[in-house]
N, C-alpha and C positions, 0 to 999 in steps of 0.2 A: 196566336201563339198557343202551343198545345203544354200540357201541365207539366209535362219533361222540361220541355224551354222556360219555362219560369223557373223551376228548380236549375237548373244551370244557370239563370241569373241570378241567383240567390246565394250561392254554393259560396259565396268568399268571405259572409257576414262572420264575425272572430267569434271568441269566446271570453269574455271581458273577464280580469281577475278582480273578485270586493278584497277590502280590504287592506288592502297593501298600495301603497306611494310613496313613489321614490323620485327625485329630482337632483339632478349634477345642478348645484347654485351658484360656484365659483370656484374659481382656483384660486392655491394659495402658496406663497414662493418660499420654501423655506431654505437655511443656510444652514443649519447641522443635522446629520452629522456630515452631510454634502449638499450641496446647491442642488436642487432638484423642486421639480414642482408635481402639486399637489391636488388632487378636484375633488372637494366635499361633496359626499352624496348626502341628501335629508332624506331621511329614510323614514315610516310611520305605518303604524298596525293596530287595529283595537285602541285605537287612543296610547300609544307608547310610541313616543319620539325617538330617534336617535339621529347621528351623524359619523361617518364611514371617511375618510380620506384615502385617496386610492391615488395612483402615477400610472400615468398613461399605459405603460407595458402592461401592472395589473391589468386593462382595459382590456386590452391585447392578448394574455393571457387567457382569459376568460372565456374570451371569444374563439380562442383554438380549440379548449377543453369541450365547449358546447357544441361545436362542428364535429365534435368525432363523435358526439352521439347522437343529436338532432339532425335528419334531414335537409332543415329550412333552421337559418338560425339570421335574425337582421343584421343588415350589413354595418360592421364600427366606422367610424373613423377613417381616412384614410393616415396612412405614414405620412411623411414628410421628409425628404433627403438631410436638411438642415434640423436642429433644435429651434423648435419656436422659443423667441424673445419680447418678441412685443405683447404690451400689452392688447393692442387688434385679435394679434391672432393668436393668441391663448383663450381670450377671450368666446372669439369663435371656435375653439376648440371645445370647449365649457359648451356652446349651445348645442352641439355635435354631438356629443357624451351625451346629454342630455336626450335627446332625441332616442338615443340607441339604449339607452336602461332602459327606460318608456318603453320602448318596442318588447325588450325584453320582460317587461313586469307584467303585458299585457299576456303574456304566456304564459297560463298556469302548468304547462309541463315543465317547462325551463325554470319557475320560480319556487317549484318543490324538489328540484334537483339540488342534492345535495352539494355541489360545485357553486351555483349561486347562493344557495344559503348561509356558506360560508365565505364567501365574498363577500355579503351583505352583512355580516356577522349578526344573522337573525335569528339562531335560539342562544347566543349571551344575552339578547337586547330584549329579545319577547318571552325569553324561559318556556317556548313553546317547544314541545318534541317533533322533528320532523314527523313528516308520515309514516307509519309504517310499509318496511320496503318486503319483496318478495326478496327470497334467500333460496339459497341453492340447494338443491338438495343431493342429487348427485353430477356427473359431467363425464361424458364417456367419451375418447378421443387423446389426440388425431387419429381419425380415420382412414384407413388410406386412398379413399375418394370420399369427394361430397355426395353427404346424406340426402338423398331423396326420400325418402318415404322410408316409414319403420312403421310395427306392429307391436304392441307390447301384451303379451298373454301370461297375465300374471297366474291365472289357475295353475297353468301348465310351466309355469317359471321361466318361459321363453322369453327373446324380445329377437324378432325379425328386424331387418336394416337391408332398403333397400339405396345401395353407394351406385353414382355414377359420375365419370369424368368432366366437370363441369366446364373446362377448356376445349372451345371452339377448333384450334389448332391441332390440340393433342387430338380430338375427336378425331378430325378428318384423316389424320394421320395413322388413327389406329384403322377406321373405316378401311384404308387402301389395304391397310395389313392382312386385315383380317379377310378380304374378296375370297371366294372359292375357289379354287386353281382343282382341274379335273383331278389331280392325285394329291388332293385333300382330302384328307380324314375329315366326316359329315360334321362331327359336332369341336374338329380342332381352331381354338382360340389362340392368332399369333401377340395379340394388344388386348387386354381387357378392357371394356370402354363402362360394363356396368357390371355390379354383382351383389349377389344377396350374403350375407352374412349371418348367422345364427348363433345366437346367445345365451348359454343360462343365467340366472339372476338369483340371488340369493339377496338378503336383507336382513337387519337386523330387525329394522321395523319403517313404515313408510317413510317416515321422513329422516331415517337415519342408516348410515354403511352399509349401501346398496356395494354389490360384488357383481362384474360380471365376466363369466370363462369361453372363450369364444368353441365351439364348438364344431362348425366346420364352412366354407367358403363356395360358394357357386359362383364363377364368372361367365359373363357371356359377353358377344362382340358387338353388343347396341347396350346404350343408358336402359336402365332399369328406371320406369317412371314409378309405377305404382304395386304395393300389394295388399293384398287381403287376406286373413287369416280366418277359419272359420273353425270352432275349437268344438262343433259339435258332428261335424265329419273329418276335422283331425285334415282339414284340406288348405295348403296356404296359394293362393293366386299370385301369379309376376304380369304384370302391364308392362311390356318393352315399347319402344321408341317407333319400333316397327313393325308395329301397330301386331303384334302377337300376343298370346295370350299362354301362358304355363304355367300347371298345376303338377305339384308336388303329395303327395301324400306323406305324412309323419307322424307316425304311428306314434303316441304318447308312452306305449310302454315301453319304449323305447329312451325316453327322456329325453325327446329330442337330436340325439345323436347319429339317428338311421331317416333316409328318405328315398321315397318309390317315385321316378317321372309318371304322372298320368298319363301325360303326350301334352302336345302343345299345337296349337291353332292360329292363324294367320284371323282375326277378329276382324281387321281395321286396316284401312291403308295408309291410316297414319297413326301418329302416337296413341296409343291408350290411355286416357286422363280418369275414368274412374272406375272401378268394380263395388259389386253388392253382390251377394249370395240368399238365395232362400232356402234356409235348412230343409225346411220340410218338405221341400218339392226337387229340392239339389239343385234346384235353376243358380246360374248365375247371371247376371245381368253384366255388362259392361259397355262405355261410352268410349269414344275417339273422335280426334280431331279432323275428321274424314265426314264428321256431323252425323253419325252412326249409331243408334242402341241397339245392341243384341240382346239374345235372351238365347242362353245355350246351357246342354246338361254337364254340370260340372264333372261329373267322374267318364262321360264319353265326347265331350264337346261338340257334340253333335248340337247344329244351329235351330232352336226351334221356332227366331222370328226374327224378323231389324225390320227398325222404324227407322227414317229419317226425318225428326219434326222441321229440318228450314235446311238452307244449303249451309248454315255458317258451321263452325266447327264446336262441340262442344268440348266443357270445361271443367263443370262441378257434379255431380253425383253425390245424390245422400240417399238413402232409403230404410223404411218405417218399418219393421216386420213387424209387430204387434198392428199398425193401422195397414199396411200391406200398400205403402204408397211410396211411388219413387218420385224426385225431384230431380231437373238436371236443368242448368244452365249453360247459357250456352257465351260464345263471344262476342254477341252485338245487343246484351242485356235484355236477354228475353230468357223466361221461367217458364218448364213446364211440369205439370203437375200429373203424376201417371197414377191410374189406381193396376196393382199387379194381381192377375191371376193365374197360376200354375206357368204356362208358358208364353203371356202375351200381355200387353199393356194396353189400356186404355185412357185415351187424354181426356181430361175432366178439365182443363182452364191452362189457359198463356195469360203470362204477364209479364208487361212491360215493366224494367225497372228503373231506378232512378238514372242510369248510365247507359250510355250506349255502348261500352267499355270492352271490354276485356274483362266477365266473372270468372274472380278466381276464389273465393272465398263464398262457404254456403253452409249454415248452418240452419236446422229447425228446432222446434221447440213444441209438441202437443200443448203440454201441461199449461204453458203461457198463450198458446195459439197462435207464435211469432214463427217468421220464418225469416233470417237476413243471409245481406249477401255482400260479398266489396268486390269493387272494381278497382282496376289498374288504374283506374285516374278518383281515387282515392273515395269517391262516393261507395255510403254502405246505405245499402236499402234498407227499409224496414217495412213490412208487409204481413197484413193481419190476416193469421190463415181462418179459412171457414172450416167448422169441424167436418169429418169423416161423414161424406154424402152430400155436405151443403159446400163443396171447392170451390165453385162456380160464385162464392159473395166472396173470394179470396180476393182482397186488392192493398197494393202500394200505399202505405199512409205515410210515414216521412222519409226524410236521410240525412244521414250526417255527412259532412266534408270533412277528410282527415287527409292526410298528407296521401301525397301519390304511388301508385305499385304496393297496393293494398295486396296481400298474395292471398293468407289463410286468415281463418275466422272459425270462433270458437264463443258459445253460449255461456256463462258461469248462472246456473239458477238460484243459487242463494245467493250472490251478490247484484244479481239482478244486471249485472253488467256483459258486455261485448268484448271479446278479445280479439285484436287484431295483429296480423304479423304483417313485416314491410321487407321491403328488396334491401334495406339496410341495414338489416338484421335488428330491427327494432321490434317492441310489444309495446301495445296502447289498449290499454284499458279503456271502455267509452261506457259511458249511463246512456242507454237510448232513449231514458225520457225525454233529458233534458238536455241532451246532445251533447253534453260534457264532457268532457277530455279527465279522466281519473285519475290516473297515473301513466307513466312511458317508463320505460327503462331497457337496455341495450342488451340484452343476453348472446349476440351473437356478432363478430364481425362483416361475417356478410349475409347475402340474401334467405331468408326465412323459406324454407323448401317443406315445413309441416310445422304442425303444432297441435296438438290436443292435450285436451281437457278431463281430468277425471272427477267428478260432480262428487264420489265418494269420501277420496283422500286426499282433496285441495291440492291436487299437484297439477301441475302444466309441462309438457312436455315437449321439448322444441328440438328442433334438427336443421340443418341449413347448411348451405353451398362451404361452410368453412369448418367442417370435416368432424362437426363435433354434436353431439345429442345431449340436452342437458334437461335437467329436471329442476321446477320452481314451485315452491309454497308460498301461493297467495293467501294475504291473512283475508279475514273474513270483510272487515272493511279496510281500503286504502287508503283512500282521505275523503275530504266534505267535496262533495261536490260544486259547481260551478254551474248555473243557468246559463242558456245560451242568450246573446243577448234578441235575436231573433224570434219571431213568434212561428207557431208552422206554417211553411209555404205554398203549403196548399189551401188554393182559397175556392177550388171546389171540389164537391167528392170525387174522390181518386178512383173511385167503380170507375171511371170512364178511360179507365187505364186496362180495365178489362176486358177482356178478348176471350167470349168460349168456343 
């Protein structure tokens, strides 16, 4: 069994909550001010008892509220056609209940959510203050397609927003619309399916009455996946669907409001999933699911190299211009590690990750010498980079299991913590020491399409498939964290996961 296969056997150990016990002990039948029954919970914390009487709909209740935010939430009780009577089967409804708090207590996301807590009626009982929660800061929307990718340039007051038609149906329908017919006009769009939008932004002050004026519209007849903005050639990049590449020039004295086509380049044969630029050489890099890096001049597009590191298709793209290294991962959980010079790359180390997955999330870190990553099937790597020259002692040291369709991922350095975004519009906070679960909370209805992090002004920045961009201030700490009950499952050095 190779060390991959042991961490997938490992991957479903919980994350146990101290301190908190709770137990359904009996029901109890009361006659005013209506015949109705009743199931005590014992409830205890730090040495402070209480008891909770609750009716089965509460039960029921609870458990609707918690599904619309939690992915996985344990299953209650079932109904029953009839009102239970007996004492049997009330009784066994008591041991049932009981079971299903349990499951729930064992969940420190669900049991600092403020919907249990006050279920539990646990700051009258404990006079303890919830956690402190992230708040909003501003909320831009509905938009009139889902947000795929946005750039925010604050120097320049801008914030880019790349929207595209997130309907399968409408897509294909726009697709036939839009076909070219010989007496079409080259660049004429009969269905928008993606488009860029431009913004200015004005503020009062970071965390307060953000403004924004939209400033003017660019649609095209494929999804807009990705863009890049590069604020010191005033150059913004579009990653389309099909697999092209278009650069705009916007000229800042302009404020925004004026923009030049550079031309646009056929990059990829399929999607474009990441771009990086190098100021000082104007290269631009970009990856596609076609399992393609280029390396081309941003103001002529002219192609100066492509690699293909595997047949699988890549995913994630990040790159260092101060260390001059690119990272890209790919769909069958493999890292590579490029060192860049002027117009060409060179591979310094592959690593296998914890997943075999689907990387969609790829975050690095010099200052800490971390580089992580999540997959679709919820594992987030965590891998100790070697410094600049020594790549080659870069290897996989743990992962965490977090719930599934892990999309984006984001660093916070002063809280030492992982942020993660999910297909159902969720954020989880994770401690990668101790593989702890921090905090969760819902900022978006559906699937998380970006998220970043600004390490300056504690803000968090999210976008996703239900047409809205919002901005959050994480406080400095969330809550205590929670050891895993797990020790690390690697039980031999994980160099043997490396590949130069």
């Amino acid at each position: 069994m190779c060390i991959r296969d042991r961490y997938m056997g490992n991957m479903e150990k919980k994350i146990s909550t101290e301190g908190i016990k709770v137990d359904v002990t009996e029901y109890v039948e009361k006659q005013a001010p209506e015949a109705a029954v009743f199931f005590k919970i014992a409830a205890s914390y730090k040495g402070v008892t209480w008891n909770v009487e609750k009716r089965f709909s509460e039960f029921d209740a609870l458990h609707k509220e918690l599904t619309k935010t939690f992915m996985s939430v344990p299953d209650r009780p079932p109904k029953t056609v009839f009102k239970i009577k007996s004492a049997a089967g009330l009784q066994k409804r008591t041991q049932e209940l009981n079971v299903f708090i349990k499951a729930l207590s064992s969940r420190l996301d669900i049991m600092e959510h403020g919907i249990m807590r006050k279920f539990l009626d646990f700051e009258k009982n404990t006079k303890e203050s919830a956690p402190a929660l992230p708040f909003k800061v501003f909320e831009l929307g509905p938009l009139p397609l889902g947000a795929r990718d946005f750039w925010y340039a604050e120097e320049q007051g801008l914030l880019f927003v790349a929207l595209s038609n997130m309907d399968l149906a409408s897509r294909l329908d726009a697709y036939l619309s839009n076909i070219s017919l010989p007496w079409s006009k080259k660049e004429e769009i009969a269905i928008t399916v993606g488009a860029l939008m431009v913004y200015s932004v004005t503020k009062e002050s970071d965390l307060k009455d953000w403004n924004f004026k939209l400033l003017w519209v660019k649609g095209y007849s494929v999804q807009t996946n990705v863009i890049l903005w590069c604020p010191t050639l005033s150059i913004l990049e579009i990653g389309l669907d099909d697999g092209f590449v278009r650069c705009l020039k916007i000229p800042m004295e302009e404020k925004g409001l004026k923009h030049e086509e550079l031309g646009s380049l056929q990059m990829h044969k399929a999607r474009v999933m990441g771009l990086a630029i190098d100021p000082a050489t104007k290269a631009s890099i970009s990856i596609g699911e076609d399992g393609k890096i280029k390396i081309f001049d941003i103001t002529t597009l002219k192609v100066f190299s492509e690699i293909a590191p595997s047949d699988a298709p890549l995913k994630c793209l990040e790159y260092n211009e101060e260390m001059k290294r690119v990272f890209v991962a790919n769909g069958v959980g493999e890292l590579y590690i490029y060192a860049f010079s002027e117009t060409k790359l060179d591979l310094l180390t592959k690593i296998y990750l914890g997943s075999t997955k689907i990387i969609r999330g790829l975050a690095v870190c010099y200052k800490t010498k971390k580089v992580f990553t999540s997959a679709l099937d919820g594992v987030i790597s965590i891998i100790d980079l070697g410094g600049v020259g020594e790549e080659k002692s870069t290897k996989l040291s743990n992962i965490i299991k977090g719930p599934e369709k892990a999309r984006f991922l984001q660093w916070n350095l002063q809280n030492q913590e992982l942020i993660s975004g999910y297909e159902n519009g969720q954020i989880i906070l994770w401690n990668p020491e101790t593989k702890a679960m921090k905090k969760s909370f819902l900022p978006h209805a559906e699937a998380i399409t970006k998220i970043l992090w600004d390490e300056k002004k504690k803000l968090l920045i999210t976008a996703a498939k239900d047409k809205y961009i919002k901005a959050w201030n994480l406080p400095i700490e969330i809550a205590k964290e929670v050891k895993a009950e797990s020790e690390s499952v690697l039980e031999s050095s994980p160099g043997a996961l490396l590949i130069n």
